[in-house]
N, C-alpha and C positions, 0 to 999 in steps of 0.2 A: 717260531715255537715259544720263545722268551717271551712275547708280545701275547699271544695264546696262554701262555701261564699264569702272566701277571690278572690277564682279564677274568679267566676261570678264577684267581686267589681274589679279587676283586667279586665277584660273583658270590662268590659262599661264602666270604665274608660280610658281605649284604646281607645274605638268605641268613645266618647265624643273629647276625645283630637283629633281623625282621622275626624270626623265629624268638629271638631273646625279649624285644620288646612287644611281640604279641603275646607272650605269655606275661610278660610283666604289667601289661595292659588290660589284664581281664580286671574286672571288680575284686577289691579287697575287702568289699559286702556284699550282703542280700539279706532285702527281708525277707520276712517270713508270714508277713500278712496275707490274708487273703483265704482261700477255702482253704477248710480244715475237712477228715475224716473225723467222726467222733464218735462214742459209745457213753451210755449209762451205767452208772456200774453201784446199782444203791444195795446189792449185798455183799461188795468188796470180794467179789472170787475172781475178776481179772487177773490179779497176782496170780494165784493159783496156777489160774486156768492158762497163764500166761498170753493174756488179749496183747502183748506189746509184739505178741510174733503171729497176730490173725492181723487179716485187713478188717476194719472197721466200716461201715454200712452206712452210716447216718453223716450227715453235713452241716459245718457249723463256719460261720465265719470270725476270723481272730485278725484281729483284737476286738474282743466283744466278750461278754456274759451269757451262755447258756440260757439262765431266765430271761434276758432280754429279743432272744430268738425264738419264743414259743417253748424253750425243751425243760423239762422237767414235770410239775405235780400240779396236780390242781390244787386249789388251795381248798381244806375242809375241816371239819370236827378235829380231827388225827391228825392234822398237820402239826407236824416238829419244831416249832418254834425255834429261831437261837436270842433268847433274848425271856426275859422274867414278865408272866402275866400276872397284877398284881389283884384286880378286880376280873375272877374267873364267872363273875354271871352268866358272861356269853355263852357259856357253855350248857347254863340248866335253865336261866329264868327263862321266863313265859315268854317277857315280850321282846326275847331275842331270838323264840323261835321259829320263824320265817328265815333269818337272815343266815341261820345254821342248814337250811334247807338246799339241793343239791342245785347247779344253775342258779342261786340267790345267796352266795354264801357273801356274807360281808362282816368284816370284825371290827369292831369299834376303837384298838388299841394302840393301832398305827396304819399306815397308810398300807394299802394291800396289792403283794403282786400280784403281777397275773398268774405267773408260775411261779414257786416254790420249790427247792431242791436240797438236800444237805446230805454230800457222802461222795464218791468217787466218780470222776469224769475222766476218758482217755480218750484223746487227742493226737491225731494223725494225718503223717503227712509225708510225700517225696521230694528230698532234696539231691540235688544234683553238687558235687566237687568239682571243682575245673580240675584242669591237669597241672594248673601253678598251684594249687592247694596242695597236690599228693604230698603227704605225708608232713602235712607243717601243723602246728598246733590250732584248734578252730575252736572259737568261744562261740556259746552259743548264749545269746540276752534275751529273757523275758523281765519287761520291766516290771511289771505290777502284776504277782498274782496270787489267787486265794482259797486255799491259803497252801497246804504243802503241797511239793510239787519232787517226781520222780523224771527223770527224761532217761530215755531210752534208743537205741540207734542200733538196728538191724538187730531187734530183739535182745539186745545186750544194754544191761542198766549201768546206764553214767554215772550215776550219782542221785541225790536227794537232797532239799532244800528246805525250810522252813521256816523264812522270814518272811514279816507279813505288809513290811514298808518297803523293803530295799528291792533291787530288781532281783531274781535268778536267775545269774550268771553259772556255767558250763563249761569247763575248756576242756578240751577233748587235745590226746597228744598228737595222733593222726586219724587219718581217715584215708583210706586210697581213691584215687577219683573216680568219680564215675557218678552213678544212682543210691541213695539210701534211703532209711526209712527212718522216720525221726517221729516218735512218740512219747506223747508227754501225760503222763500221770497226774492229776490235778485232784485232791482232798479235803473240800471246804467244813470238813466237823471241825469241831474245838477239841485239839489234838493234846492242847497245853490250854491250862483253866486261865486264860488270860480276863476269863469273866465274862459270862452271857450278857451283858447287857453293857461291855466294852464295846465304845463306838467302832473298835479295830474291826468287830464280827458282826455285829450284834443286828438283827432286823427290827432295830428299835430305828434306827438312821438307815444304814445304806445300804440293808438287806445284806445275809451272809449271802453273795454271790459265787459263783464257781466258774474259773475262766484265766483268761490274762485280757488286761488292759490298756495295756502301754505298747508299748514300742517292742518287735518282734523279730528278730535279725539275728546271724551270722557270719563271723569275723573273722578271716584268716589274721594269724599273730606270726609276727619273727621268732626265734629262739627266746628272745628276750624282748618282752614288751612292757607296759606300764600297767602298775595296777591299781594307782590313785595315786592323785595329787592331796597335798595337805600344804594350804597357806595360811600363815601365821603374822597378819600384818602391824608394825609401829608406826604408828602417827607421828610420834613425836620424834621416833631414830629416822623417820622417812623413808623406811626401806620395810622390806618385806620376808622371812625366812620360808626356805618352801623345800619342803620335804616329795622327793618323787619314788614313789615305792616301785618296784619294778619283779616283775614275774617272769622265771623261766632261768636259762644258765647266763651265768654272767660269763661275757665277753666282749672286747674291746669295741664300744659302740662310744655314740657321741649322743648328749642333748643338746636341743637348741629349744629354747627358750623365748616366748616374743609376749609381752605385755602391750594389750590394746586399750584405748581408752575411745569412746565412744565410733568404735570401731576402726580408731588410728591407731597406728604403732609408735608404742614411744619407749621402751628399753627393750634390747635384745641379749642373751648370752649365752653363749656357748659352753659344756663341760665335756670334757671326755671321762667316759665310765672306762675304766681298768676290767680283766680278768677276774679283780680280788675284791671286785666289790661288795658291801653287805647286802639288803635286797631295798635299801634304799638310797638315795642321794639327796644329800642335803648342802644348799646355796643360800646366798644372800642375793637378793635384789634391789638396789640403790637408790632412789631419785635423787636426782637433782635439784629441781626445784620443787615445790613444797607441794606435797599431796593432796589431792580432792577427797574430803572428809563425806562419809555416809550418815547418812541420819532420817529421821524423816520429812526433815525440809530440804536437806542435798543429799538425797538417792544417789552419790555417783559409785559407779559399779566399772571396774575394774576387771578384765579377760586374759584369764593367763593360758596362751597357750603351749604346749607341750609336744616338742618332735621328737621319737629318740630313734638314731641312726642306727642298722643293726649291718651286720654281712648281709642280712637275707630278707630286708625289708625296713619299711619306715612305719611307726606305729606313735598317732596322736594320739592326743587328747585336749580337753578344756575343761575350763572353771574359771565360776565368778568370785570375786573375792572383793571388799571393800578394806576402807581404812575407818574404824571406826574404835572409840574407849569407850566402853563400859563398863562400870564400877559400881560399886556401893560408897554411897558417901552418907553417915547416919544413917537415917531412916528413909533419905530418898535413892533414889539412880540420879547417875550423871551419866550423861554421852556427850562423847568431846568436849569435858570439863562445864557443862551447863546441866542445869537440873530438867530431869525428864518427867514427865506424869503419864501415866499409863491409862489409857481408855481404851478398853476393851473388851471385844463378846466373843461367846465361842461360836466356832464352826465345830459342828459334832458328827460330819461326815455325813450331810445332808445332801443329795442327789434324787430327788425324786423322778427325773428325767429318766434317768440308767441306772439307777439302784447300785451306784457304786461310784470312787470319787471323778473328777471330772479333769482329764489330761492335758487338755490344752491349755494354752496363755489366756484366750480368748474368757472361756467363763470364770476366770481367776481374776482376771481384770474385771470383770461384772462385779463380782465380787468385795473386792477391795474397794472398788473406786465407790457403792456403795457404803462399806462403812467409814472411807473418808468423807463421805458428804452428809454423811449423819456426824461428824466432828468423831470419830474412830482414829484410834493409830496406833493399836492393836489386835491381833487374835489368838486366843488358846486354841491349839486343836484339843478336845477335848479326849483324852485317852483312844489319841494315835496320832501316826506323822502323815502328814501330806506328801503327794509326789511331787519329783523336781520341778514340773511348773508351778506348783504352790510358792516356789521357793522365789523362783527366778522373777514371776512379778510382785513380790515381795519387797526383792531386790528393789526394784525399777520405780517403786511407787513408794517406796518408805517405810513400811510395815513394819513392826515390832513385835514376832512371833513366837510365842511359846510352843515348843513341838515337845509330844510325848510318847512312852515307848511303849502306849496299849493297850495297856492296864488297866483295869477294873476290878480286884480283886487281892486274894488273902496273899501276903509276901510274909516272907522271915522263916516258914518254919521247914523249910529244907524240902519243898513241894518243886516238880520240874519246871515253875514257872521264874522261880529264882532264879535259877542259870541263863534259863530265856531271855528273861528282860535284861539281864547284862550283856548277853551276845547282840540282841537286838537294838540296845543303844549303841554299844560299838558299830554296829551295820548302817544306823543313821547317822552317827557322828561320820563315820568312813565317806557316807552317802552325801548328805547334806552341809557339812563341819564348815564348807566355806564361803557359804552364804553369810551375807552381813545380817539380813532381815533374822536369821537364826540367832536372837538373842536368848533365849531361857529355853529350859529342857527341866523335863520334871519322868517320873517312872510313870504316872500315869494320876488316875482317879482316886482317889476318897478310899483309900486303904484302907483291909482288914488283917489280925494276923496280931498275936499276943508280940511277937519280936519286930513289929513292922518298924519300929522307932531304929533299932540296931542296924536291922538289912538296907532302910532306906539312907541310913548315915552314911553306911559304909558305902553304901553306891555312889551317894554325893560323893564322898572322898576318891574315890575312882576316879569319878570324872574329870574331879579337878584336878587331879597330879595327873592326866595325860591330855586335857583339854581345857586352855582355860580361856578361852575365845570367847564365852558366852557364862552366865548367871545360872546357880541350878540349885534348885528344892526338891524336897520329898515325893511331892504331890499336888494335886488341885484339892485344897481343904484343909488336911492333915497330914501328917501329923509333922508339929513342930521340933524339928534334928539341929545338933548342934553346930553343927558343919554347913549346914544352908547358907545361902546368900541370901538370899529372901523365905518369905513367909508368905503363901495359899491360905485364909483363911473365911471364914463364913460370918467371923462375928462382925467387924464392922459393914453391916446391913442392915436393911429396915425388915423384910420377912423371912418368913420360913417357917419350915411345917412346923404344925403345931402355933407359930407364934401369933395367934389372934389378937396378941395382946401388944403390936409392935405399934409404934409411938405415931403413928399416922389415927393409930383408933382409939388410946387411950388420952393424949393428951390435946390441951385446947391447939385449935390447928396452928402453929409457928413456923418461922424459917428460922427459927434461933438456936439450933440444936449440931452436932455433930458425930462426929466418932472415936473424936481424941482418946477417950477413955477405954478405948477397945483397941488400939494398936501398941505394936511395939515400942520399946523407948530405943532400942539398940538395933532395930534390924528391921528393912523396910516389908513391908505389908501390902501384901494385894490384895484387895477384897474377893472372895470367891464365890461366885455365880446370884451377884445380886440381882434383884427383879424378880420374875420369875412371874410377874402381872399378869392374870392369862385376860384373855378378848373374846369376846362370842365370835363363832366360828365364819369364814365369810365363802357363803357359796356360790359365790362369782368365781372365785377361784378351782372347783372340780372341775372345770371344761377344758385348764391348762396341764392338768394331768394326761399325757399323751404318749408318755412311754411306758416304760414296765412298772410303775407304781399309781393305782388307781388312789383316788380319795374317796374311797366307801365308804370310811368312818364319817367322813361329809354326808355321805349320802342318807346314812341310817338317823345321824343326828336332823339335818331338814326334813326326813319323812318323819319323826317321830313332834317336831316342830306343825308340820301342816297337818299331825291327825291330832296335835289337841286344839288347833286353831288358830294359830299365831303365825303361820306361813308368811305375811304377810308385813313384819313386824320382823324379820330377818335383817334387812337392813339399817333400822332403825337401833334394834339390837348391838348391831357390829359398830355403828358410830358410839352408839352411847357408850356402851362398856369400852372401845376402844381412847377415847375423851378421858375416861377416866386412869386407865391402863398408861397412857401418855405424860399425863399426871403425875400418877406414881413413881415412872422412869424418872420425871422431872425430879422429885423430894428426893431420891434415893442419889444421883447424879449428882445435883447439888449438894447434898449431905455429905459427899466426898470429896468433891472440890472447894468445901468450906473448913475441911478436918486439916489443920497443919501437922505436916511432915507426914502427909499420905504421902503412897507412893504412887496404887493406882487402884483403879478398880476393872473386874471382866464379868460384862452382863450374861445374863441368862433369861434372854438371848435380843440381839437387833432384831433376828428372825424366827420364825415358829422353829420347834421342835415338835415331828410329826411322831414319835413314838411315849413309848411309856403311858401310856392311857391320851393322846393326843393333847402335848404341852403346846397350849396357843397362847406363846408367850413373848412374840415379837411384833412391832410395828409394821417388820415386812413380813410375807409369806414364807414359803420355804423355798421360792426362786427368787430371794431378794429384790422381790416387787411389793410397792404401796399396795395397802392396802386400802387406803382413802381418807381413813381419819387424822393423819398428820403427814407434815413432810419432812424433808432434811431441812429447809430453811426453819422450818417450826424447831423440830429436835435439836439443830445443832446449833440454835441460842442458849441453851442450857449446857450443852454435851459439845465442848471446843476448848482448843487452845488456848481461847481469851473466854473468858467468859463472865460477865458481869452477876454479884449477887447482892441479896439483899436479907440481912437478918431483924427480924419479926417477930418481937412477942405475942402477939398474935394476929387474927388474917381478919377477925369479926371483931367489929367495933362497936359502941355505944356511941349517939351525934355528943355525945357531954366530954367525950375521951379527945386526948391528945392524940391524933395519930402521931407512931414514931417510926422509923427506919432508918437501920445502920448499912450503909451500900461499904460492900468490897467488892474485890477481884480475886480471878484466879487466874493467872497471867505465864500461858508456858509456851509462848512463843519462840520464834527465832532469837529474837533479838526483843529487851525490854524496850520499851516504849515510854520518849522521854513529853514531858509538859503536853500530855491531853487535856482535852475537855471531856468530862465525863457530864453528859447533859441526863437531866430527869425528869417526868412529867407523872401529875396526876392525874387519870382521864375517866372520863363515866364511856359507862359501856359504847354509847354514843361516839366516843370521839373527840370529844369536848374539852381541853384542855382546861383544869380549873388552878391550878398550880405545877410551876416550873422552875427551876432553877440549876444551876451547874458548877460542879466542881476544875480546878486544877491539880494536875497529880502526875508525877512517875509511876510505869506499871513497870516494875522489876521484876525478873523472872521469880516465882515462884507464888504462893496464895497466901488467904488471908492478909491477903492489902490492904488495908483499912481506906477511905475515900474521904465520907464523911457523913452528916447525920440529918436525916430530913426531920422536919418536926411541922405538924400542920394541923389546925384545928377543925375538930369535925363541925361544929355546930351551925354550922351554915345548913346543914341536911337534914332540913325536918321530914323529909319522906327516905323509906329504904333505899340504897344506892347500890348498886355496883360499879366500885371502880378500878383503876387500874395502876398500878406504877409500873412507870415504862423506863429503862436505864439506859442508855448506848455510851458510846464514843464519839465524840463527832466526825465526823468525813470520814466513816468506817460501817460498817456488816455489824460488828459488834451489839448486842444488844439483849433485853433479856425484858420480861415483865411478868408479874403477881397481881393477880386478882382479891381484891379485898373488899371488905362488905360492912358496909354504914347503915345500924338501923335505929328510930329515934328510942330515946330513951323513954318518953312518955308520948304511950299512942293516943288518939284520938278514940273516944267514946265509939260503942257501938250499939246504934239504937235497932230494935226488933231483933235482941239475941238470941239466937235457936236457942230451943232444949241443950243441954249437955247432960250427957249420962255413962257410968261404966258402966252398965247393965243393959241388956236390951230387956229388959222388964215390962210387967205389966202397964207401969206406969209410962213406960216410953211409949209402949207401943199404943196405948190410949191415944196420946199425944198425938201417933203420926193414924191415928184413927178418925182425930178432930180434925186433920190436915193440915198439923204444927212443921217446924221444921228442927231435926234433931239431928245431934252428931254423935255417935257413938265413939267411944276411945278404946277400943278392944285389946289396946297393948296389955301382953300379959294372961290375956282372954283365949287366945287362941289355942287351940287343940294340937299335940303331939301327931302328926300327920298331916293334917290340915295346915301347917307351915310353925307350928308353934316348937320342933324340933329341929327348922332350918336355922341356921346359924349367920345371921347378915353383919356385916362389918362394914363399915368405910372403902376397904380395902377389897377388890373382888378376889377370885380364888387363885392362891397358891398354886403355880405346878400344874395339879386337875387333878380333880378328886378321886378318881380311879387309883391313881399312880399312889396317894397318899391316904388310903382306908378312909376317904371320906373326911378328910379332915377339915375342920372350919377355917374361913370365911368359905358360904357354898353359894355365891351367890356374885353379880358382875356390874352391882350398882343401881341405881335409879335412870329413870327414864318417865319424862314426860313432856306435856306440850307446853311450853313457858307460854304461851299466847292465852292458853285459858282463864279466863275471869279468875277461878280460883287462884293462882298466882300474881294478880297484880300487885299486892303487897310484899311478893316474897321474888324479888329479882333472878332471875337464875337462868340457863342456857339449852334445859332440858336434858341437860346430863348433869351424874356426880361433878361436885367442885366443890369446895372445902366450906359452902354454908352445909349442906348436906349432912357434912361428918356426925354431928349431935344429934341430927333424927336417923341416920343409921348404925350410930351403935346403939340404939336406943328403942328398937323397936321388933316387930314382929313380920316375916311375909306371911300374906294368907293365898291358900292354895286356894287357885277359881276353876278349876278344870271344870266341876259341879254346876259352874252360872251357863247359861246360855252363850256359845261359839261367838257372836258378835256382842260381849257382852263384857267391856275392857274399863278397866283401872284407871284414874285420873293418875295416877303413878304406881307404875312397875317398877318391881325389884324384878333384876336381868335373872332369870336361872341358869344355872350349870346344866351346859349343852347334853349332858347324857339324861335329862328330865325331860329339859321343855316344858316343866308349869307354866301356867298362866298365873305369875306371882303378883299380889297389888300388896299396896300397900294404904292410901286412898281409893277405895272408889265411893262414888252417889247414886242414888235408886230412886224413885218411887216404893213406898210402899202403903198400900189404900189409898187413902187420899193425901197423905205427910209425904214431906220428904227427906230422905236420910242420907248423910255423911257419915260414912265408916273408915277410921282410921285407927289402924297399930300399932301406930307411933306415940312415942312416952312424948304425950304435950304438957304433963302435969307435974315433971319432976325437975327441983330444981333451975326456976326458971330464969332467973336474977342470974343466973352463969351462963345458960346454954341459948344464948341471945337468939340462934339460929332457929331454935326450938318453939321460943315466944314466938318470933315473927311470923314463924309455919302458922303456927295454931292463930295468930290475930288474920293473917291472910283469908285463914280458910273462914273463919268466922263472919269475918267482914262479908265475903262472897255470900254465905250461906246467909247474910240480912239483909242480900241487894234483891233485885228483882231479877238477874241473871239467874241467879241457883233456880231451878227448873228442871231434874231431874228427865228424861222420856221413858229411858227403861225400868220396868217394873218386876220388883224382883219381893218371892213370897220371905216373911221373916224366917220361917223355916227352914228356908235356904243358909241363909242366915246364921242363923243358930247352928247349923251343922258342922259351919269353921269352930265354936264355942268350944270351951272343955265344958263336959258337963257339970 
């Protein structure tokens, strides 16, 4: 019997313990991905009507976007924008009427979904409890979604949520096991005026989508679990403070604590949490030997992970954390006691794939690794935050990231958006706070709002007395608060609306210029959303539009290109204006890196922005893909760490001048670089080295390094030159080169001179009646419509003219064929380059839609892709038996200064006395005459 007893107590103390750890063995997760039940709800009577206690009919899969599964609107006339149309043509002129027709609807303002949707979606679904859940607290996580959100369970509402970065999170106190019903309430209007054309909403970027994105699951919790870590790390004490917040009843549990370093463990430690705890715990963590510093040359990232031991379960967590200083020192940054410089463009929440941001590591890493090969080592998100994989290859790759909290709009004057943005920085600080790449945080965009200098102080001062891990300002732009660490602002740059008149188009072209005059003396300066260069559009690019955002504004600008004739002239187009577009990055980039005691600068943009009247204002696409006319090797000679400059009173020379050039550095490397050889050449277009020589120098971190001074005599070049200075480093990548232009001071005679005339008069036209040869100068001639109210600059357009009421420069530069006879005199590559400058601010485009379809300009000025003119600015004809050279270019003003301008005009001249000038097309005066003012 005794023997019988012990085995039965033996027996069921098995089955107990089997019993005990099969229940303790069930999952202490479950997603929640996968098919959803879902409903439309675009007159908001759900509530009412109580849809959280009907079953739902329709099927959606989550984590996904609604619009990206077919559901929602068609896109038409009445479609609800979230986001400001500033050029409303589309809507009445003529020749947008097609495109507004049903089955052909295309808008020209941003990239266009397939579906559209804005207002209430419910989302449904059966979850099951184990029987180890009955009655324990259960969180439920949706990472990313847009934007308020209600959850709902067995028709009874949990709660409601309204952040538009952080994830929504749910903790529910029980639940009994078994089956429920779990529905989620999703509300993509603008609930709170964070601003229609904040990249947070806006379908200027990532389309207001409606859904969840991220990560989908539910959580059994202990009595007491964790509710976020906060790590507070010192470099220099070695050790780390780390605050563990904790949810639920306090009672005697334990943390344990383990720090990994590239997925090793190397400190571990233990606390026991008391009864009487408050709802966090705060430790110190030690190293021993000296810490792995973060930066963007040692990314090392740091893994805290988190146990905390309860009666009724174990509940982790993790985070990245690094060891990194950042400071203000004057007007620059320092991290980890060396000076930083900031290069960088915004991400404005550009997803054309899923119209919404992108969750993995995978295209984050496209991303980055991207603007570090164009010499980047920074990003704005431009008014909003990224998700945690934004952050975490951040981390991993060295990134320097300004995150913001949304904003696009009026703050200060007691509107529900001011409460918002302070709760919702807390929620990314909570969220994101211990990313190292998380250096600077600003409320958002370019403020409006009589008190916005007040409200944005005071929020800076918030942030700093409870977070001071990172750098933080007002805004991207303005306005300047006394409490900032740094400064957003627009002035040290070369364009912007309105500014036709910036130093690329008024003055003689140099490299001897900078921004000194425009920054702070006391407090460092980041230049705000310089560039802004747009490019002709490139339609190789619509075939990669493949998920929910078509390119139809592509589509409408190439069919509006092939019906006035120039279909074919598309690629030509895209090189040229982009040559020039490259250009401009170049002057603006180095204009900054030549400015001492800049801090930094953030373009706009590496890659297109497809909204706001369609901003094609990057060298990459909007999938940070080449676009053909330059690469990272080209870009990131000027745009790096090291990067070699040269200052230039000016770029066109007379053969009688001394050439001069003062070469520096701008040097923010790792570590200074001690006794280089800084080598330099002067080359013709050719290749041709005709002089060379080399400096020795220390590169010490920071710019304006002075090198030293080239001096070299033109007069060896009695024909026009184009040449080159080439700078490097020796046994280095390093390197950098300017184009400059040698034309003689006294040209050769020109025997059999055309006619010249500013009139196409009777007398000219005799002339070309006799079968003379004659060049007309129409600059000035030309008619209001006919191109004499187009605005051409140096510089091609601003932004896009949609966006900005049409504002000047409206045009993308020159284009021609440098092989033609007519250019033998005038050296040049077929696109703008800074001989150009003087005959484009200087002249007239004439509109040729009127000439015959095959009937093209010795040189084109590029139009702004919502025209498509056929704009020249040379062309040659036949007319009777003469033949005629028409140009609108000012050859007559000024000519002893505008070197570029003689040359033009002795070129063409010369041509038009050879036996080449030969006209075929025959074009009537009349025609003529009708570009004319009367």
């Amino acid at each position: 019997m005794k023997i019988k007893y012990i085995c039965n107590l033996i027996v069921s103390t098995l089955l107990i313990i089997f019993v005990f750890v099969s229940c303790n063995n069930s999952p202490s997760e479950f997603s929640l991905a996968g098919e959803w039940t879902f409903a439309l709800d675009p007159d908001d009577v759900g509530f009412n009507e109580q849809w959280q206690s009907k079953e739902l009919s329709d099927k959606i899969q989550l984590p996904g976007s609604l619009q990206e599964q077919g559901k929602g609107d068609d896109v038409g006339v009445d479609t609800q924008w979230t986001g400001s149309v500033i050029d409303k043509s589309w809507y009445t002129a003529d020749e947008y009427a097609k495109y507004r027709e049903a089955g052909n609807v295309k808008v020209p303002f941003w990239l266009n979904p397939d579906k559209h949707y804005v207002g209430v979606a419910w989302y449904q679904r059966e979850i099951e409890v184990p029987e180890s859940w009955g009655n324990k607290r259960i969180l439920f996580e949706f990472e990313r979604t847009h934007w308020e959100t209600s959850l709902y369970i067995d028709g009874k509402k949990a709660g409601g949520r309204d952040a538009l970065h952080a994830p929504h999170r749910y903790v529910i106190e029980s639940l009994p096991p078994g089956k429920h019903v779990l529905t989620l309430r999703v509300d993509n209007r603008v609930h709170i005026n964070v601003g229609y054309n904040a990249h947070s909403v806006s379908d200027h970027t990532q389309t207001n989508w409606n859904g969840v994105i991220g990560e989908l699951n539910m959580r059994v919790l202990p009595s007491l679990a964790i509710d976020h870590i906060q790590v507070y790390p010192d470099a220099k004490a070695k050790k780390a403070k780390v605050k563990v917040y904790l949810d639920g009843k306090p009672e005697k549990s334990r943390l344990a604590l383990n720090v990994l370093s590239e997925g090793r463990s190397i400190l571990k430690k233990e606390i026991d949490i008391n009864a009487n705890a408050d709802n966090y715990v705060e430790t110190t963590i030690e190293w021993k030997d000296s810490v792995k510093l973060w930066s963007e040359f040692t990314p090392n990232v740091y893994n805290l992970h988190v146990a905390l031991h309860t009666q009724d379960g174990i509940n982790e967590k993790s985070t990245n954390f690094g060891f990194r200083e950042l400071k203000v020192n004057g007007t620059r940054f320092d991290i980890n006691g060396r000076p930083v410089f900031l290069r960088g463009t915004l991400e404005c929440c550009i997803f054309p794939k899923t119209g919404y941001p992108a969750m993995d590591n995978a295209y984050w890493t496209k991303i980055y690794t991207a603007c570090k090969s164009y010499g980047l080592n920074h990003v704005r998100f431009h008014s909003w935050c990224p998700p945690a994989a934004a952050f975490h290859v951040a981390d991993s790759l060295g990134m320097y990231l300004q995150v913001e909290c949304g904003g696009w709009t009026s703050v200060g004057n007691g509107d529900r958006q001011d409460q918002w943005i302070k709760e919702e920085s807390d929620r990314i600080l909570k969220e994101y706070g211990n990313h190292p790449s998380f250096v600077m945080f600003a409320y958002g965009n370019e403020p409006s709002g009589k008190n916005q200098v007040t409200y944005l102080n005071d929020l800076v001062v918030y942030w700093k007395q409870n977070d001071g891990r990172r750098l933080y300002t007002s805004a991207g732009g303005w306005p300047l608060i006394p409490d900032a660490d740094y400064f957003n602002t627009d002035k040290p740059r070369i364009g912007g609306i309105g500014r036709i008149q910036n130093i690329l188009n008024v003055s003689t072209p140099n490299t001897d210029w900078d921004h000194r005059d425009r920054i702070l003396k006391d407090l460092p300066v980041v230049s705000h959303e310089i560039g802004q260069w747009c490019v002709y559009p490139d339609f190789k690019e619509i075939e990669k539009y493949t998920g929910v955002m078509k390119a139809k504004n592509f589509e409408i600008f190439r069919e509006t290109l092939n019906e006035n004739g120039l279909g074919d002239m598309a690629e030509k187009f895209l090189y040229a204006s982009g040559r020039l577009q490259t250009l401009c990055y170049k002057m603006d980039i180095e204009s900054a890196l030549r400015t001492p005691g800049f801090a930094g600068f953030q373009l706009l943009d590496l890659h297109d922005f497809p909204g706001q009247g369609t901003a094609l204002v990057g060298v990459l696409n909007s999938f940070w893909e080449s676009k053909g006319y330059t690469d990272n090797k080209e870009y990131s000679m000027f745009c790096n760490q090291t990067v070699p400059l040269a200052r230039m009173s000016k770029l066109v020379w007379s053969n009688d001048e001394q050439f001069k050039a003062e070469i520096e550095f701008a040097h923010f490397g790792e570590k200074p670089l001690r006794d280089v050889s800084v080598l330099w050449n002067i080359e013709t277009r050719e290749g041709r080295v005709i002089k060379s020589g080399s400096f020795k120098s220390d590169l010490p971190i920071g710019n304006a390094i002075k090198i030293g001074s080239i001096e070299y005599p033109l007069n060896a070049f009695s024909d026009p030159a184009q040449l080159s200075l080439k700078v490097s480093v020796e046994n280095t990548e390093i390197a950098n080169n300017w184009n400059v232009w040698v034309y003689p001071s006294g040209k050769k005679e020109i025997e059999k001179m055309p006619y010249i005339t500013r009139k196409l008069d009777e007398m000219a036209i005799g002339k070309l009646n006799r079968g003379e040869n004659v060049l007309f100068l129409s600059y000035d001639k030309i008619a209001p419509g006919k191109g004499g109210d187009i605005r051409v600059a140096f510089t091609p357009v601003f932004w896009n003219t949609a966006w900005t009421h049409n504002v000047p420069p409206h045009t993308l530069g020159f284009l021609c064929d440098p092989a033609h006879a007519a250019f033998a005199s005038f050296p040049n590559e077929g696109y703008s380059d800074f001989q150009w400058k003087d005959l484009a601010v200087n002249c007239n485009a004439m509109v040729m839609d009127s000439f015959p379809h095959d009937f093209r300009p010795l040189v084109y000025v590029i139009d702004d892709w919502f025209k498509n003119r056929k704009l020249g600015v040379l062309f040659e004809c036949k007319v009777a038996k003469g033949n005629l050279m028409v140009c609108s270019i000012d050859l007559d003003t000024d000519l002893d200064n505008r070197l570029s301008a003689a040359q033009f005009k002795y070129s063409i001249l010369e041509y038009m006395a050879s036996s080449q000038f030969n006209p075929q097309k025959e074009i009537s005066p009349e025609l003529i005459e009708g570009l004319l003012v009367e």
